[in-house]
C-alpha positions as CSV (number, residue, x, y, z in Angstrom):
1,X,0.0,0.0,0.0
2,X,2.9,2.3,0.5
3,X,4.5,2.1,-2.7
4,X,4.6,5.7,-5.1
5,X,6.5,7.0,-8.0
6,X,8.5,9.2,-6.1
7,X,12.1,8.2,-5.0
8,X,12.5,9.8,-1.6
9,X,9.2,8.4,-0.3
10,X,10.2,5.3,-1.1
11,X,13.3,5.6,0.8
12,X,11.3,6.4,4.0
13,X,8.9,4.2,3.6
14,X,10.9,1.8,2.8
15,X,12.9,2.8,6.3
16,X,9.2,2.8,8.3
17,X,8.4,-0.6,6.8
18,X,11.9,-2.5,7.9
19,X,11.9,-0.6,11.7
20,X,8.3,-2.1,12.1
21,X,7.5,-2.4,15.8
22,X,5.3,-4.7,17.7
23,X,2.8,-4.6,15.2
24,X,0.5,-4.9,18.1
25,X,-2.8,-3.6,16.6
26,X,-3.1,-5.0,13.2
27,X,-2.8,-8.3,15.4
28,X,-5.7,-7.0,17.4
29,X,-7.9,-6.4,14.3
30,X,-6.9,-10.5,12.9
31,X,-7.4,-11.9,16.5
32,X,-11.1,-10.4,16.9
33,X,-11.5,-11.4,13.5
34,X,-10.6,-15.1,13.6
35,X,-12.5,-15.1,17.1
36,X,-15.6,-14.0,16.2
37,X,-16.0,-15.7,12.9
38,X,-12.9,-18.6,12.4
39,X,-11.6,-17.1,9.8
40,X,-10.0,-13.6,8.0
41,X,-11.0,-12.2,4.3
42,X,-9.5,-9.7,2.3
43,X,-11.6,-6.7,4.3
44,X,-9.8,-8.0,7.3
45,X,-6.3,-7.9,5.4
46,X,-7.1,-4.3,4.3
47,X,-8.4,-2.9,8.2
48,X,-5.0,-4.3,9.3
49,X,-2.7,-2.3,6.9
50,X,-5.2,0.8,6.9
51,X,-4.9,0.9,11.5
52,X,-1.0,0.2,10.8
53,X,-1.0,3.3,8.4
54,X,-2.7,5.8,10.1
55,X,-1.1,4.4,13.6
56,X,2.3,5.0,11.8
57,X,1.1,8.1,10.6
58,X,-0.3,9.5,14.4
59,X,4.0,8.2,15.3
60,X,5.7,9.9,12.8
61,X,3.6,13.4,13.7
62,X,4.7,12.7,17.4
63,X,8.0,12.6,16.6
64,X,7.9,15.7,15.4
65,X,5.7,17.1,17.8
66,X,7.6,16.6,20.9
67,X,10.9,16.7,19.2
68,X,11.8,13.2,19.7
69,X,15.2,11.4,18.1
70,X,14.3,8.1,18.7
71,X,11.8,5.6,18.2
72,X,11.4,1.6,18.5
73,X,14.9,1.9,19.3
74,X,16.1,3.5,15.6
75,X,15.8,6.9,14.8
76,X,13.1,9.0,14.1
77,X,12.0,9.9,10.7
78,X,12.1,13.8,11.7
79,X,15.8,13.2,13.2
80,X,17.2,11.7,9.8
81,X,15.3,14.1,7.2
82,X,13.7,16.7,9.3
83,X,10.6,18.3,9.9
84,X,8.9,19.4,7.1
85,X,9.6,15.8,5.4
86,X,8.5,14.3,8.4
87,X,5.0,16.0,8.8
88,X,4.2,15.4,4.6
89,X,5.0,12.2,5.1
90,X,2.5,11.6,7.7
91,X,0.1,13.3,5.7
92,X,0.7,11.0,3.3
93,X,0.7,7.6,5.3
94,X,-2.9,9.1,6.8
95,X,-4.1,9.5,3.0
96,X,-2.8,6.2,1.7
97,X,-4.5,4.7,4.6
98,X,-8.1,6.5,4.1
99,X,-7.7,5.7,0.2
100,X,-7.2,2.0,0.9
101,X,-10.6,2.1,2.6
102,X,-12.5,4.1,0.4
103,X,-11.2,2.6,-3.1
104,X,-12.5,-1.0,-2.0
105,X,-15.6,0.3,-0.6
106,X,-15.2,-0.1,3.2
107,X,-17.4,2.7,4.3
108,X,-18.2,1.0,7.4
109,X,-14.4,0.0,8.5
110,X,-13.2,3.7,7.0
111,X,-15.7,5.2,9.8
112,X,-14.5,3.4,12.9
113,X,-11.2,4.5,11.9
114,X,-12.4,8.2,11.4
115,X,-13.7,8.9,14.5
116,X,-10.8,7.0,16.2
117,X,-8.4,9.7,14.3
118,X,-11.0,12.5,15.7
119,X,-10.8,11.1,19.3
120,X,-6.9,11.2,19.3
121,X,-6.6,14.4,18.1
122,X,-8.9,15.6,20.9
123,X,-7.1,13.4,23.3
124,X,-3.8,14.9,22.9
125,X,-5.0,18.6,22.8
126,X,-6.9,17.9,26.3
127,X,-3.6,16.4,27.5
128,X,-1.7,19.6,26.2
129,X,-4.4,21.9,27.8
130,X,-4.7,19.8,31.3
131,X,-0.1,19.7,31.2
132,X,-0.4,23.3,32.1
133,X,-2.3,23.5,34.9
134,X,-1.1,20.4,36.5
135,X,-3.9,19.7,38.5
136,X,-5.4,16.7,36.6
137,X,-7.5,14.8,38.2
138,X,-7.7,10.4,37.6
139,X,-10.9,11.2,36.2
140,X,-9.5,13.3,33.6
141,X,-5.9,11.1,33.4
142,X,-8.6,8.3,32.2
143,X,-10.1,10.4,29.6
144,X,-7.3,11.6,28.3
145,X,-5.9,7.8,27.4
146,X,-9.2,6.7,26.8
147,X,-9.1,9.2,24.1
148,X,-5.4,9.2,23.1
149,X,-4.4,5.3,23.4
150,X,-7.5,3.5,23.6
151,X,-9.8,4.6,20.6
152,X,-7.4,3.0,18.7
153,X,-7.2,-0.1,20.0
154,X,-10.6,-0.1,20.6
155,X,-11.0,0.6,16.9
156,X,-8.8,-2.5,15.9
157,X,-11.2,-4.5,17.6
158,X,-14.3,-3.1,16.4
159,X,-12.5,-3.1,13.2
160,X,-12.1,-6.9,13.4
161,X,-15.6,-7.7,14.0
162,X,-17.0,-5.4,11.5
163,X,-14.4,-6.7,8.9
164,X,-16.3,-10.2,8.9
165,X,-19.9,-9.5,10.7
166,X,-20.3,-6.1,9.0
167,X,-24.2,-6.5,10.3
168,X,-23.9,-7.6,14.0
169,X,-23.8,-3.9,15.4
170,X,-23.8,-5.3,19.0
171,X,-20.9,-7.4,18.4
172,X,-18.6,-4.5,16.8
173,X,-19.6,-2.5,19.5
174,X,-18.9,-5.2,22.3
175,X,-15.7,-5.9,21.0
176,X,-15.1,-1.5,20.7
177,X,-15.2,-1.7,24.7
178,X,-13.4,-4.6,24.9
179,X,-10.4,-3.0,22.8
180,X,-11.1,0.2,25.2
181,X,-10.3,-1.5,28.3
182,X,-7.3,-3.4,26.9
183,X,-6.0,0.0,25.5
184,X,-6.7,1.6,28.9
185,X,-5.0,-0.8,30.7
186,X,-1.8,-0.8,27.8
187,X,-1.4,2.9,28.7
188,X,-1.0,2.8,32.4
189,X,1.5,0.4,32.3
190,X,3.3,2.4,29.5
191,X,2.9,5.3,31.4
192,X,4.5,3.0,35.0
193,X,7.8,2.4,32.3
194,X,8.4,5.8,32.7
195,X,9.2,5.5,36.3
196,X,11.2,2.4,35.7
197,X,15.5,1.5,34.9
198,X,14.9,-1.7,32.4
199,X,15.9,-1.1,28.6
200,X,12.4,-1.1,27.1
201,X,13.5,0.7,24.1
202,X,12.8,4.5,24.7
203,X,14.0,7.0,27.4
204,X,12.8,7.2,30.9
205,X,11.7,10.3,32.5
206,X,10.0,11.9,29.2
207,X,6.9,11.9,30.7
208,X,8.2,14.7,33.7
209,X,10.1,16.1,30.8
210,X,6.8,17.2,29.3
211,X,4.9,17.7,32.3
212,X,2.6,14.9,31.4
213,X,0.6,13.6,34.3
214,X,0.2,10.1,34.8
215,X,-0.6,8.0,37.4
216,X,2.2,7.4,39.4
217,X,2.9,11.7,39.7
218,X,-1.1,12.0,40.3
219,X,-1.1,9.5,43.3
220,X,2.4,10.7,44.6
221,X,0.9,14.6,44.5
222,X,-2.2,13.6,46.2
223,X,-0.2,11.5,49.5
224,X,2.4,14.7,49.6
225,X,3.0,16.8,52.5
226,X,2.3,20.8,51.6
227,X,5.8,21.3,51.1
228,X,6.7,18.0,49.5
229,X,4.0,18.4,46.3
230,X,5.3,22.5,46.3
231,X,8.6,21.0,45.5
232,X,7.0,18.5,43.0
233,X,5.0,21.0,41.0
234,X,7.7,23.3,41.2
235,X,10.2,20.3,39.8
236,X,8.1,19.1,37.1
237,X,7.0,22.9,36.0
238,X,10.2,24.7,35.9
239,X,13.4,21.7,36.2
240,X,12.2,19.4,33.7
241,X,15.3,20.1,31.9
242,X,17.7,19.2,35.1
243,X,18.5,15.5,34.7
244,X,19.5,15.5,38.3
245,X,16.5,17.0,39.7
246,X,14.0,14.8,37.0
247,X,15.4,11.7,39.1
248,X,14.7,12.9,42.7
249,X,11.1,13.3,40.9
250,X,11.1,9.6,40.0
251,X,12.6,8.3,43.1
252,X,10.2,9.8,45.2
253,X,7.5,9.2,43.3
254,X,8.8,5.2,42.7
């Protein structure tokens, strides 16, 4: 699906294509698949690639976004050819993947996906509004990776079920909340890595380093002394940059 007339693109694509990661969702959408009905078809082939796409797509736009070098352990696109390559060729992987939907007729599978692009969006910018005040609730820290992690995976799933019971609304939407929960419970325990010492393949502390409240910073604000969450706020606000002072943050809060 990635393959275009132009030379550069398919340098980088090529590049994105051999640094696959865990290809954990396209796995989600065969799983459901084969679970519900025994067995995958083409649509099923083609939700696969379009989630991969467009979840490549939502990477390659982070990268950018927060600046990041690294990713799946190689470097990022935007670290190799910069910015402005980066960000078209996001765009691109986002319109290949829509395309892919809408030239074999898949209506129904291109509108899970849709609103699953619309949810992460707004999931992101409530995380980025939320960052700056710093008091984030767990209410809201579940809504925001509800919104930012979850539809997706929660999409693959739907995506599954609709790919070979396109009629069995209750079953697309059963297996939407089961992907949900999963995706819920795949981001908290991403967001725990962050406090952690193990080689899993990205840096630690980026979380504090963009003031991003997660559940271990939440709980350890909310069991501070006065003084102590002062001295947390303060860290995580204004010495995000000071390696040092990120790592009394983690060993407190650890």
């Amino acid at each position: 699906s990635m393959a275009t007339k132009v030379a550069l693109l398919n340098r980088i694509t090529y590049y994105i294509v051999n640094r696959k990661g865990k290809q954990m969702r396209p796995m989600f959408v065969f799983l459901v698949a084969k679970m519900v009905q025994g067995e995958v078809n083409e649509r099923t082939y083609r939700g696969a690639s379009v989630i991969e796409l467009i979840h490549t797509a939502t990477l390659v736009h982070d990268d950018v976004v927060d600046d990041s070098n690294k990713r799946r352990g190689f470097f990022s696109l935007n670290a190799l050819w910069k910015n402005k390559i980066a960000v078209l060729v996001g765009d691109y992987l986002l319109s290949k993947g829509l395309l892919l939907s809408i030239d074999h007729g898949d209506f129904d599978l291109l509108r899970i996906i849709s609103v699953a692009v619309r949810e992460m969006s707004e999931g992101e910018l409530l995380q980025i509004e939320k960052a700056r005040r710093l008091d984030i609730t767990e209410d809201v820290y579940y809504e925001i990776i509800r919104q930012k992690t979850a539809t997706l995976i929660a999409a693959c799933c739907a995506l599954g079920a609709a790919s070979v019971e396109p009629d069995n609304v209750d079953l697309i939407e059963r297996m939407r909340k089961f992907g949900e929960v999963i995706g819920m419970a795949f981001q908290i325990k991403d967001d725990l890595f962050d406090y952690t010492d193990g080689p899993i393949g990205k840096p630690t502390g980026i979380d504090i380093k963009e003031q991003k409240m997660t559940l271990p910073l939440i709980y350890a604000l909310n069991t501070a002394t006065k003084e102590k969450r002062k001295w947390l706020i303060n860290s995580v606000k204004n010495h995000n940059e000071d390696k040092r002072r990120v790592k009394e943050v983690i060993d407190y809060v650890k």
